[in-house]
DRENKE-249565 format. One record per atom (N, C-alpha, C): z negated, y negated, x negated. Coordinates in pm, whole numbers, plus 32768, in hexadecimal, padded with zeros to 4 digits. Atoms other than C-alpha are relative to their C-alpha. Example, Ala and Ser with C-alpha at 12.3 -4.5 7.8 and 13.67 -1.06 7.14 Angstrom:
BEGIN
800080777FA7;7CF481C27B32;80007F887FA6;800680778052;7D36806A7AA9;7FB77F93804D;
//
This chain:
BEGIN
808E7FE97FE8;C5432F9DC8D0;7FEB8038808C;7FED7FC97F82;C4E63063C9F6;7F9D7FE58039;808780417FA3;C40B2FE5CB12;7FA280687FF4;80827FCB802C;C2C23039CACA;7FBE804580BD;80207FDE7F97;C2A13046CC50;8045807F8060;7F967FAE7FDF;C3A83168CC9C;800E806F7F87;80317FA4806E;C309326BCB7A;801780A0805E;7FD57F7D7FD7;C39933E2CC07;7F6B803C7FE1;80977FB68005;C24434C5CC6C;7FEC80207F4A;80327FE0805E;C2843551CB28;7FDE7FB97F9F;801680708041;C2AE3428CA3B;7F6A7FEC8010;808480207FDC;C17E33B9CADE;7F9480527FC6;80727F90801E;C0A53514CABB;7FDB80237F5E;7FE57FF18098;C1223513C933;7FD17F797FDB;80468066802D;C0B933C7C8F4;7F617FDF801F;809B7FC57FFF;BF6B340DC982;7FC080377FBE;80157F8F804B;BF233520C8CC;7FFE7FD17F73;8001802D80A0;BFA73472C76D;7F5E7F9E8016;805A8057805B;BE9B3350C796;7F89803D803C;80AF7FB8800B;BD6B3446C819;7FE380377F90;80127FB98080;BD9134FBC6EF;80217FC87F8F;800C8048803F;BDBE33E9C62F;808E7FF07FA2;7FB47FEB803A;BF073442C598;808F7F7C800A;7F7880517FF8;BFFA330AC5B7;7FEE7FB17F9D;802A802B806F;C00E3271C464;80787F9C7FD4;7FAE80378018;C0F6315CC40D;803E802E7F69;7FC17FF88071;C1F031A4C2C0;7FD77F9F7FC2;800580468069;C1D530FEC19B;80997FEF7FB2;7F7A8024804C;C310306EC0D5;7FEE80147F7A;7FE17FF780A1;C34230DFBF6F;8074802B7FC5;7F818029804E;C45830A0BE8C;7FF380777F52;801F7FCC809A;C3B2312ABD32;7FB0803B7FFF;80677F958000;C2CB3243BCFF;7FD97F8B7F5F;80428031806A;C1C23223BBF6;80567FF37F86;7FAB80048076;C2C03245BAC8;80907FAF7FFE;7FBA80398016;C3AB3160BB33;808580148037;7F887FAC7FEA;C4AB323ABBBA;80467FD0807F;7FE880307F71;C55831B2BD0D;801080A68070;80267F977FAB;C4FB3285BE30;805180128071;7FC280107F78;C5E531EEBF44;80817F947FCB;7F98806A800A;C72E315CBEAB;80537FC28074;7F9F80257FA2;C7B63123BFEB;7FC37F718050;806180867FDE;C68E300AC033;7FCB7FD57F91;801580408080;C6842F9BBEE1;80487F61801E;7F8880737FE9;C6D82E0EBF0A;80707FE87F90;7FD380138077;C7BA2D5EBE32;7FC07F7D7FB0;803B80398086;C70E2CD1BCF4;80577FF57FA4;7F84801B8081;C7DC2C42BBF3;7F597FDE7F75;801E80038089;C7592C3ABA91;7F887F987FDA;8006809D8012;C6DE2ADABA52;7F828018806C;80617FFC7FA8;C5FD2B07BB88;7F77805A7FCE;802F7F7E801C;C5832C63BB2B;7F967FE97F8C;806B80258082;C4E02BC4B9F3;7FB37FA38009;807780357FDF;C4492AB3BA68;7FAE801F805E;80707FA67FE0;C37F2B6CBB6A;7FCC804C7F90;80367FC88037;C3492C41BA43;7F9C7FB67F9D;801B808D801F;C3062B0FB965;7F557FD9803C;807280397F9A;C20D2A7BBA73;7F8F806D7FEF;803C7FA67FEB;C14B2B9ABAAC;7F9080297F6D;805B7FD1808C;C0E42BECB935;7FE27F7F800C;807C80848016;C06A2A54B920;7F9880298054;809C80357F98;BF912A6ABA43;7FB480717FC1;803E7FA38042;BF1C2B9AB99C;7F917FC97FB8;8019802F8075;BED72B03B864;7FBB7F688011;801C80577FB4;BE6E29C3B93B;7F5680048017;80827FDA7FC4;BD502A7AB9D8;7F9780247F84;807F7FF28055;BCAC2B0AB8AA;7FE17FC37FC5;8031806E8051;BCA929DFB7D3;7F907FCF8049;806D80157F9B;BC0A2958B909;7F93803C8059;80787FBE7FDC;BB182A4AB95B;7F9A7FDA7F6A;80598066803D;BAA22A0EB81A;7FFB7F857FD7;801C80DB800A;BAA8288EB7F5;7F60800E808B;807C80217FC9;B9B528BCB91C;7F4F803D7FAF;807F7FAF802A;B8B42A00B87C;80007F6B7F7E;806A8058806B;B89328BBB74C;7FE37F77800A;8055807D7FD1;B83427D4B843;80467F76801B;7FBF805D8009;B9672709B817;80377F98809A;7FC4804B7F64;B9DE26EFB993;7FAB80558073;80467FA07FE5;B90A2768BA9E;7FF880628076;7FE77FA87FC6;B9B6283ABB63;80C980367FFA;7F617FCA7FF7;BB032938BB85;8024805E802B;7FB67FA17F6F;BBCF2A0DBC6C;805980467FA4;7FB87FB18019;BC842B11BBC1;8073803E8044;7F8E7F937FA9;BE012BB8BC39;7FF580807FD9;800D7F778044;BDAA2CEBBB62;8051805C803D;7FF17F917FA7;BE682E0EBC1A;804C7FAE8069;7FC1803F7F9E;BEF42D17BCF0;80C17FCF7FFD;7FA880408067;C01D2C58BC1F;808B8055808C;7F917FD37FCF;C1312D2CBCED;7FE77FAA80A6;7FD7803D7F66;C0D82CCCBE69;80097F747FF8;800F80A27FFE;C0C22B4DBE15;806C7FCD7FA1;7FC4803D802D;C1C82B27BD13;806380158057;7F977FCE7FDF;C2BD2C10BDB0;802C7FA480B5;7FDC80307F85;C2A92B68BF0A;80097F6F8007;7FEA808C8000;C2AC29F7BE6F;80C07FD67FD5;7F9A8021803C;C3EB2A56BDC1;807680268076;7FAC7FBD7F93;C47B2AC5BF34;80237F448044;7FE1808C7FC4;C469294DBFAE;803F7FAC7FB5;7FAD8052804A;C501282CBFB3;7F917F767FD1;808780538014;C449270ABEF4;7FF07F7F8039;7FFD805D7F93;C4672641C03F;7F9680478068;80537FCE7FE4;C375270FC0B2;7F7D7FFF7FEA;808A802B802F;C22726BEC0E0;7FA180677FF4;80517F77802E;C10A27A6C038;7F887FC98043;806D7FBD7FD9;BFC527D7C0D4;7F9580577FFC;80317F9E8075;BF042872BFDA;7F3A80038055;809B7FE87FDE;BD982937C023;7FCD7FA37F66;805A8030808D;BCFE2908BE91;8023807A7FC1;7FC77F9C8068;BDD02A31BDCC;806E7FFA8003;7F4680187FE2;BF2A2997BDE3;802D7FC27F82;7FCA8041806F;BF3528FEBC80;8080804D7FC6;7F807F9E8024;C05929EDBC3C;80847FA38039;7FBB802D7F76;C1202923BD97;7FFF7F857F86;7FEB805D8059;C0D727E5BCBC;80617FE67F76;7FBB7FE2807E;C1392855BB5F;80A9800E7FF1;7F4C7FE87FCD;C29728D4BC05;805C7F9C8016;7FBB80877FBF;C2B22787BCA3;80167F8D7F85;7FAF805E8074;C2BD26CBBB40;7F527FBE7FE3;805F8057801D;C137264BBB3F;7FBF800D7F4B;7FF87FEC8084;C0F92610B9C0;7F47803A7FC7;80787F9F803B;BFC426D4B8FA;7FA47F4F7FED;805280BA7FE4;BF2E251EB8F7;7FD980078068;800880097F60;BF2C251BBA47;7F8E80538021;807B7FBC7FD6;BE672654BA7F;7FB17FD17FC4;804E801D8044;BD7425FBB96C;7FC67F67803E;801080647FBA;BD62249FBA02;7FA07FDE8067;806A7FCC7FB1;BCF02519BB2A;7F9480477FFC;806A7FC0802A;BC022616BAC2;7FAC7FA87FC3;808D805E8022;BB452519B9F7;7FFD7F93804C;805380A37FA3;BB372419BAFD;80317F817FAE;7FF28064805C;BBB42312B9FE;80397F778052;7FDC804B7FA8;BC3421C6BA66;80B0800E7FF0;7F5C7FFB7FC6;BDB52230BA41;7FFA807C8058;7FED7FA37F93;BD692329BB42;802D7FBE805B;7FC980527F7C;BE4322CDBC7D;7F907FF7806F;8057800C7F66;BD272338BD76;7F7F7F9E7FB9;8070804E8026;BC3A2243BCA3;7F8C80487FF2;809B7FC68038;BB092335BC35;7FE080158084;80427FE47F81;BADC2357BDAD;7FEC809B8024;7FDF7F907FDB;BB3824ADBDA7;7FB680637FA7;80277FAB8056;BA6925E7BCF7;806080707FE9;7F577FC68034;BB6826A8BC3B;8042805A8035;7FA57FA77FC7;BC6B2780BC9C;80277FB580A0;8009802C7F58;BC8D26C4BDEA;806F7F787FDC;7F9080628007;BE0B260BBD80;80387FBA8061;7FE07FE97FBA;BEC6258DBE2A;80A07F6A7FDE;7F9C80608041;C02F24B0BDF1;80707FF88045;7F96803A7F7C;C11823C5BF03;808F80297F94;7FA07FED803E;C24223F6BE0C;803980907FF8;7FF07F688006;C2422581BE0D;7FF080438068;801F7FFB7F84;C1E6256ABF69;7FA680AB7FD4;80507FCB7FE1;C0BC2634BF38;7F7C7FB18020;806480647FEA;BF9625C2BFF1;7F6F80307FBE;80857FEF8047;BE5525A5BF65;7F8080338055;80587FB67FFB;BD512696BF75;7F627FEE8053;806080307FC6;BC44269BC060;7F8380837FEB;80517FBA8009;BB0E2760C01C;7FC780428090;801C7FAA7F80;BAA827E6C1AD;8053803F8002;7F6B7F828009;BB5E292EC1BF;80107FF18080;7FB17FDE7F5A;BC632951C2D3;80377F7D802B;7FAF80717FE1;BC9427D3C30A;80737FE37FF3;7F60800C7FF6;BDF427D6C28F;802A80278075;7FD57FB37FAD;BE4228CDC389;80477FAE8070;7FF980557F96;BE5827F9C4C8;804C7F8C7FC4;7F80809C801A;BEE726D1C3E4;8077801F7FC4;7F677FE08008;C00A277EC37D;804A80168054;7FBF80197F61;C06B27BDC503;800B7F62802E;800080A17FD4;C0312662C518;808D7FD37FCF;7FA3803C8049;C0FE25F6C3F2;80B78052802C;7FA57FCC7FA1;C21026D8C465;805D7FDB804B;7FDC80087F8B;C23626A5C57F;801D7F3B7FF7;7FA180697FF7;C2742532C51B;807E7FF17FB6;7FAF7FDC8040;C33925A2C432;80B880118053;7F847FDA7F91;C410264FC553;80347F6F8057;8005806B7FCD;C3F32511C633;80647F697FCA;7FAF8061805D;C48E2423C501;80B880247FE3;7F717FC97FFC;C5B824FCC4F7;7FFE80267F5F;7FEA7FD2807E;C5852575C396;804180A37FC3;7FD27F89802C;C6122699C2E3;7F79804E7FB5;804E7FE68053;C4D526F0C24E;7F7C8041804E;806D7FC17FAA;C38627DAC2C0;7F7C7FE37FC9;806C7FE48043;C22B27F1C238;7FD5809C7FEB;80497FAD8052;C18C28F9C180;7F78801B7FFE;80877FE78008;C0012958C1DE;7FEC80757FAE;80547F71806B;BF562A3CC0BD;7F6B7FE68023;80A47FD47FE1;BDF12AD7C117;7FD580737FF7;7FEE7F338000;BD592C33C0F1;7FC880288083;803E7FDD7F55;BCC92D10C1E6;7F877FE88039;806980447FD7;BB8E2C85C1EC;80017F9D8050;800A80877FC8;BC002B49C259;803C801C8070;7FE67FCD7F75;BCB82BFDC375;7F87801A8068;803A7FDB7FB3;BB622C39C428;7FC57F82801C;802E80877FE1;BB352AB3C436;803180008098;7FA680207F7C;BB7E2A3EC58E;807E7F9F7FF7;7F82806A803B;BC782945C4EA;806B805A8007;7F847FA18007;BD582A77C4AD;802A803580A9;7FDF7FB07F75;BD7B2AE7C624;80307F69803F;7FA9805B7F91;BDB5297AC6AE;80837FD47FC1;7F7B802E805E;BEAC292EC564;806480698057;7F9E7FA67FCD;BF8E2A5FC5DE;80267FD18088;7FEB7FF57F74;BF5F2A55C743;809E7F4E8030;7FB980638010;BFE228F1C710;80727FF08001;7F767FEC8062;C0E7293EC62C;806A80438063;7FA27FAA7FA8;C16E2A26C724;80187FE480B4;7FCB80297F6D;C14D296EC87E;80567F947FBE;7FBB804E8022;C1FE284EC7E0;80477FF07F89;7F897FFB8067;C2F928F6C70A;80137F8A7F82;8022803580B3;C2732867C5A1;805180387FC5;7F7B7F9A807A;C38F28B6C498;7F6A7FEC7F79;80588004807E;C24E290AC3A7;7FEB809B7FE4;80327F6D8041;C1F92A54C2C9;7F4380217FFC;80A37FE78023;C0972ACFC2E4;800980747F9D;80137F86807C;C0572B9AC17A;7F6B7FF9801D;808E7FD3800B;BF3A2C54C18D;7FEC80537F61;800F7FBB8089;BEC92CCDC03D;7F9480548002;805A7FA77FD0;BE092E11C0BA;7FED805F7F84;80257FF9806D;BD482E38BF78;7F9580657FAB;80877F7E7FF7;BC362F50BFD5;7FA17FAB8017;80A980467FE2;BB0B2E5CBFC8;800F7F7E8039;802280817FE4;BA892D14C078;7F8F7FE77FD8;806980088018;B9B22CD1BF6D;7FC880B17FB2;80247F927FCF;B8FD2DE2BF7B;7FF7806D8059;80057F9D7F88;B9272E91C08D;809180278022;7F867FBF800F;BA212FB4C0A2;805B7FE98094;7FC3800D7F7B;BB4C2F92C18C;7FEE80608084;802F7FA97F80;BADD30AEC25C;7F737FE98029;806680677FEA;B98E2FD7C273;7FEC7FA5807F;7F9A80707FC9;BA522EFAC30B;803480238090;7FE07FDA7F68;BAF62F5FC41E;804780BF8017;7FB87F767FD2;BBAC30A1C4CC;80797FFB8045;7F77802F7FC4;BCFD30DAC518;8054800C7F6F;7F7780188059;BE3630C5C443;802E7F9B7FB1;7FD7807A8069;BE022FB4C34C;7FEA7F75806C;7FD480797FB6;BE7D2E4FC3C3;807C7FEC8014;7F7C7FBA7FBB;BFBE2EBDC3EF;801E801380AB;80307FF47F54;BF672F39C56E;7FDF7F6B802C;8025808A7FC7;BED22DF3C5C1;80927F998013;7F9F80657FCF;C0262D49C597;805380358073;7F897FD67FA3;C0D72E3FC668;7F957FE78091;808680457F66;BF912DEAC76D;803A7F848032;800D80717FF7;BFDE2C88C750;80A17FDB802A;7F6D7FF57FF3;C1922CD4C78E;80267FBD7FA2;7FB580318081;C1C42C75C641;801F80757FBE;7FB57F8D805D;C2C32D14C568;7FD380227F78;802F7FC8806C;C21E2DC1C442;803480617FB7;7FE57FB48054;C2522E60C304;7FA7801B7F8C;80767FD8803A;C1602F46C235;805880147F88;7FBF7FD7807D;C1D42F45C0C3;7F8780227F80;80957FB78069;C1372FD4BF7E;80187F9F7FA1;7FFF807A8075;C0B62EA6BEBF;7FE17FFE7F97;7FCA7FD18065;C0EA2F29BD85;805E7FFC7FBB;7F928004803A;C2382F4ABD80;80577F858024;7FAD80A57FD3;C2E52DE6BD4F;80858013802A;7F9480307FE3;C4252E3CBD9E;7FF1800E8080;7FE67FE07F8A;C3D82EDEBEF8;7F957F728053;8024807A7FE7;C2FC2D97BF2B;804B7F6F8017;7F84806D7FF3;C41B2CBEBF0C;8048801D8021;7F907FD77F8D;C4FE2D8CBFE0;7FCE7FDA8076;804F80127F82;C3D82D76C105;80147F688035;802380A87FF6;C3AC2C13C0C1;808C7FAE801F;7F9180157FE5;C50E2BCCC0B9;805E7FF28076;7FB77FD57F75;C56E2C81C201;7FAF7FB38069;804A80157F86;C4452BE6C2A6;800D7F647FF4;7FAC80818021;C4D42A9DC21C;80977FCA807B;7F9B80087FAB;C6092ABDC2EC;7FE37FEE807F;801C7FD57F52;C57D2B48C437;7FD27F918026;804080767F9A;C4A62A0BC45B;80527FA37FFB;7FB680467FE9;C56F2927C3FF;807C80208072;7F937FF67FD0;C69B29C6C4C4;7FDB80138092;80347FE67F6B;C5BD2A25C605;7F7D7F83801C;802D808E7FFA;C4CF28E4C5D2;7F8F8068803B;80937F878000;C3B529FAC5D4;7FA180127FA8;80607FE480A5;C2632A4CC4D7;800F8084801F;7FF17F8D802E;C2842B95C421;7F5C802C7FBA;80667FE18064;C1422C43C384;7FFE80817FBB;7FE87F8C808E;C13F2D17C240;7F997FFE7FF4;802E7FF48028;C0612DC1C1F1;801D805E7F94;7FB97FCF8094;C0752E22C06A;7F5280447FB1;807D7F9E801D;BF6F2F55C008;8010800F7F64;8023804A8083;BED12EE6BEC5;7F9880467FDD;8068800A801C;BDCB2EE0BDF2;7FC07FC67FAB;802880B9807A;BCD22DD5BD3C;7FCC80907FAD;80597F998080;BC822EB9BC03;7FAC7F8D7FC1;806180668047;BBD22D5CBB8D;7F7D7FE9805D;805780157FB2;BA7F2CDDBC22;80287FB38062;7FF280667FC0;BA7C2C29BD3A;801E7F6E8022;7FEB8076805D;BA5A2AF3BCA1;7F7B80037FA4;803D8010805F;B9622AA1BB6D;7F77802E802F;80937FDD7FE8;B82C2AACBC3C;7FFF806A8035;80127F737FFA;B8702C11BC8B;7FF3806E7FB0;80057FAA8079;B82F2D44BBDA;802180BD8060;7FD87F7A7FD8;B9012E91BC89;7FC080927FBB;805E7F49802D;B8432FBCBBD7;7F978000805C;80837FC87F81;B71F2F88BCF1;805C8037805B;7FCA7FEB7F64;B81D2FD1BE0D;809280687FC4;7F8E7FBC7FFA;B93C30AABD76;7FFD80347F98;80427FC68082;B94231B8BC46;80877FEC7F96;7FBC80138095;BA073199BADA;809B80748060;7F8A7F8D7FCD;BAE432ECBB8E;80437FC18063;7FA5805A7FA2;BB5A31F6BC9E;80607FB57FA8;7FBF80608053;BBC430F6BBBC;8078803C7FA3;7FA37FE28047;BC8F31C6BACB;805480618050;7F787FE17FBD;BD58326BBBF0;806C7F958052;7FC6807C7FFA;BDAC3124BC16;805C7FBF7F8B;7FB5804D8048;BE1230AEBAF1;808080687FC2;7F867FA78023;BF0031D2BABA;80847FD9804B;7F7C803D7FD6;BFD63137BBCF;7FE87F55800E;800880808010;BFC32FE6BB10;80907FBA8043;7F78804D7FE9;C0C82F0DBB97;80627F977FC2;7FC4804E8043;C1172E4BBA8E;8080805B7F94;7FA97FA2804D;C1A12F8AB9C7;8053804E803C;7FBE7FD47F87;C2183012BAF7;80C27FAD7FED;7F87803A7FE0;C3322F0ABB15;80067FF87F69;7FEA802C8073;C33C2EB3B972;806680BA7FCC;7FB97FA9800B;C3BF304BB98C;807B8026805A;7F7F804C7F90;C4BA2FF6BAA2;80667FC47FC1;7F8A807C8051;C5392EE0B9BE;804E80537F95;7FCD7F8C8068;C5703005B89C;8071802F801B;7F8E7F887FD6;C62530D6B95B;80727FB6802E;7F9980577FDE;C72B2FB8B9BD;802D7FD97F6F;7FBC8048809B;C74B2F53B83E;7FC87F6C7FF8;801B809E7FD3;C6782DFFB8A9;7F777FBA7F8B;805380158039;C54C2E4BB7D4;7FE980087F89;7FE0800D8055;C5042DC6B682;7F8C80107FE5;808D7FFB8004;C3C12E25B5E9;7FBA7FA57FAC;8023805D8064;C3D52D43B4B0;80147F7F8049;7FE680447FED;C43A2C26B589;7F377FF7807A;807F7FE57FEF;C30B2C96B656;7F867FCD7FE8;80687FEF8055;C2032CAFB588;80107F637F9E;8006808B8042;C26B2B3FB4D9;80117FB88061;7FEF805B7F67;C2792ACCB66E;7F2D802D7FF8;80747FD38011;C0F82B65B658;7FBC7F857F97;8042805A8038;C0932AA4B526;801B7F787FD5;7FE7809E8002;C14A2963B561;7F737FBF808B;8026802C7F7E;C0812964B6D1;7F897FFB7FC3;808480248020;BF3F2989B621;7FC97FC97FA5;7FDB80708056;BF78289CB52B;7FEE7F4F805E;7FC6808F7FA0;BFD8277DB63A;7F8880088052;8038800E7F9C;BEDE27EBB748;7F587FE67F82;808B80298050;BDB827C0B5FB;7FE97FAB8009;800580A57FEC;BE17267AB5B2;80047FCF805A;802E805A7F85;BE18260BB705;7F637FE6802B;808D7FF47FD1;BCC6266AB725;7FC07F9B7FA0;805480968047;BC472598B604;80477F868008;7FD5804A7FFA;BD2124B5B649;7FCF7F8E80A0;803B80527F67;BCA02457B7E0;7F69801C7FDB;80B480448006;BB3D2486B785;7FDD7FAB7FB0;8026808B8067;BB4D235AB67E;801F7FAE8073;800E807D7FB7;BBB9227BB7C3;7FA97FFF805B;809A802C7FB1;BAAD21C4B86C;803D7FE58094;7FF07FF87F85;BA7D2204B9BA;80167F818079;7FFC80717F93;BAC22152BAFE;7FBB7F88800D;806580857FD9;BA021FCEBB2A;7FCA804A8070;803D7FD67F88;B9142048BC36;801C7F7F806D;7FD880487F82;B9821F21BD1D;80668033803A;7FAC7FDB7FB1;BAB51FC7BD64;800D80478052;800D7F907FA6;BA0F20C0BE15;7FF97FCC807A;800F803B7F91;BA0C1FD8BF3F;80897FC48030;7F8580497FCD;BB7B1F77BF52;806480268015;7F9E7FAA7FC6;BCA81FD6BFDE;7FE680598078;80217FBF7FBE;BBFF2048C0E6;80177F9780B9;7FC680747F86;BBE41F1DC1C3;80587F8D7FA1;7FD680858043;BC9A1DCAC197;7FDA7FCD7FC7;80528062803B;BB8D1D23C17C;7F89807B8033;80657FBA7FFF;BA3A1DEDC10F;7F927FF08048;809080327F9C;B9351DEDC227;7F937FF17FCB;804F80058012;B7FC1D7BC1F5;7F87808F7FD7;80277F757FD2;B7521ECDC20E;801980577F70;80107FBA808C;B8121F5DC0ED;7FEE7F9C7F55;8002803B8069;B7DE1E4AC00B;7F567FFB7FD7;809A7FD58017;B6761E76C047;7FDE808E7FB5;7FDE7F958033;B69C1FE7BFDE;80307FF07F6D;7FDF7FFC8090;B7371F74BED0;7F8F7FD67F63;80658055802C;B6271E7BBE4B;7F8F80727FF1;805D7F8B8026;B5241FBCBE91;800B80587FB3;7FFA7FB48083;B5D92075BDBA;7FFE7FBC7F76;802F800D804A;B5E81FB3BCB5;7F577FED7FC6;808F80138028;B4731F63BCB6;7FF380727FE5;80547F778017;B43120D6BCB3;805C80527F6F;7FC27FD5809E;B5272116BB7C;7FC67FB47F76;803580398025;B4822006BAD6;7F56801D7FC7;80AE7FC9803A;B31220B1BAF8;7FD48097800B;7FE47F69804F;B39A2213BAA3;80777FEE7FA5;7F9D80058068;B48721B4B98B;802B80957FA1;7FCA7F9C8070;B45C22F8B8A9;8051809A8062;7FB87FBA7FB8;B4DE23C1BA0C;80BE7FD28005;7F6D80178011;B6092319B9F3;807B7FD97F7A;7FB88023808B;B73C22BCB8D6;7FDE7F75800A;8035808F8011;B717215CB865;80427FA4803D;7FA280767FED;B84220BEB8DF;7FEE802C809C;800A7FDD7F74;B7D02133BA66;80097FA08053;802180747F96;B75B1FF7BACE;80737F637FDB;7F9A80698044;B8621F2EBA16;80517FB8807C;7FAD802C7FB3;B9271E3CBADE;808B7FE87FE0;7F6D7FFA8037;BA9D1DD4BAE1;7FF17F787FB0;
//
């Protein structure tokens, strides 16, 4: 690396010049063009077989995941859901790069990171209806998992808060002497939190062995990434912050799990955070209570879905001899078979006792929230037809 302070007139006058005119643009990493084809065998990782399919595997459930559950919500069944649509490659491909000693750190579009990790089609459903075999106890409104056994932590609805607690976790991580890093996923929206500038800054004065994935998706929401800010993505920002970064095209799963892989090593081996950013796109809504035709047109969307990423890598697998279409296509209608019946299956169990909403929190329940508690029941009691019947039920 060459001192930044000892730049030759010219160096200097040429690097001037690139960022007045705006021209310094970080690369992007790609492995597979749209058809599948490998673009860079010489940074192709190594993927064995067995792997290659369950990322592929994974990827079509959460698929098939999301639309059941988009509609289970449009008929009222659950009442809300976060779609991976378009996503499925940056979140499987970089779950299947770790090790599962590794703690996840999920924004709220990581059900892919889960699925990889072994969490069963009960489980989600579980959670989504709030039921009482949900682990987070009905406390949680859906999509917001979260499971000590898979070491993924559970879901916090303020965007950007992970951020800062994955430098945390980290960095005790580093401290314990472990072999193991964390994993932050967020998009670029959530990069303009202030959480994202002290998480890094963090990460990088006190050499955090953690990955920051950015899942730079085009929108926050609504509002387009050039909305958003100026400059070179969120990419630039890590090389601001002297963190080592890598811009990959999150699309293509294999070059997602080479990134993720390499940036796997470096921290662990330099006891450093790495940030990826993996250039995506949500072809689904936002989540349920959104509706993308006000803010973006039908001609966006289908130059999108031409570089789907699920067919992207399922024509990858072809061209190796990996892909089976009949095996496929009866992996298709076993998943939506299993993920049906789950659904009628967790909305027949009755929800959480509403006392439990007060426990586990302290030892012993302060006065304060037991009062809270008592107000709520009175007020479920004299709006009954707002709520299900078993609301006010005790244990």
């Amino acid at each position: 690396m060459q001192d930044r302070n000892h730049l030759s007139d010219v160096q200097a006058t040429n690097t001037v010049s690139l960022i007045e005119n705006g021209l310094i643009e970080i690369p992007m990493l790609q492995l597979l063009d749209e058809n599948g084809h490998e673009t860079n065998n010489k940074q192709s990782p190594e993927l064995d077989e067995a792997t290659a399919k369950r990322i592929a595997s994974t990827m079509q459930y959460v698929r098939l995941l999301d639309e059941r559950m988009v509609g289970a919500q449009r008929q009222g069944r659950i009442s809300f859901y976060l779609a991976c649509t378009g996503e499925e490659a940056a979140v499987v491909g970089s779950a299947a790069a770790l090790s599962p000693d590794d703690m996840i750190m999920s924004q709220y579009r990581e059900q892919g990171a889960l699925a990889y990790r072994g969490y069963s089609t009960e489980q989600f459903m579980n959670q989504m209806f709030s039921n009482e075999l949900d682990p987070n106890k009905g406390r949680q409104m859906p999509i917001h998992y979260g499971d000590k056994k898979l070491n993924f932590m559970t879901i916090s609805s303020p965007l950007g808060t992970q951020i800062p607690q994955a430098a945390g976790y980290a960095y005790g991580q580093k401290m314990a002497g472990q072999p193991a890093l964390t994993i932050c996923y967020f998009g670029e929206g959530a990069a303009s939190e202030g959480d994202f500038h002290a998480g890094l800054n963090m990460a990088a004065v006190l050499n955090c062995p953690a990955i920051f994935f950015c899942r730079n998706n085009g929108y926050a929401i609504s509002t387009p990434s050039e909305e958003q800010f100026k400059g070179d993505g969120i990419a630039s920002r890590g090389i601001g912050y002297g963190v080592k970064t890598i811009r990959v095209d999150g699309n293509d799963a294999l070059a997602v799990f080479a990134a993720t892989k390499k940036a796997r090593e470096i921290a662990l081996a330099e006891s450093c955070p790495v940030l990826i950013e993996a250039m995506t796109y949500r072809l689904a809504a936002h989540s349920t209570s959104d509706d993308p035709s006000s803010y973006r047109s039908k001609t966006e969307e289908d130059k999108w879905r031409a570089k789907d990423p699920i067919e992207r890598f399922n024509k990858w697998l072809d061209g190796k001899g990996w892909f089976d279409k009949k095996a496929y296509e009866d992996f298709a209608e076993s998943s939506r078979a299993e993920i049906l019946a789950a659904v009628k299956k967790a909305e027949k169990v009755q929800i959480m006792p509403v006392d439990e909403i007060i426990e586990d929190v302290y030892d012993t329940p302060p006065w304060h929230l037991k009062q809270q508690l008592t107000d709520l029941k009175i007020h479920i009691a004299k709006y009954p037809e707002h709520y299900p019947k078993t609301s006010g039920r005790v244990k």
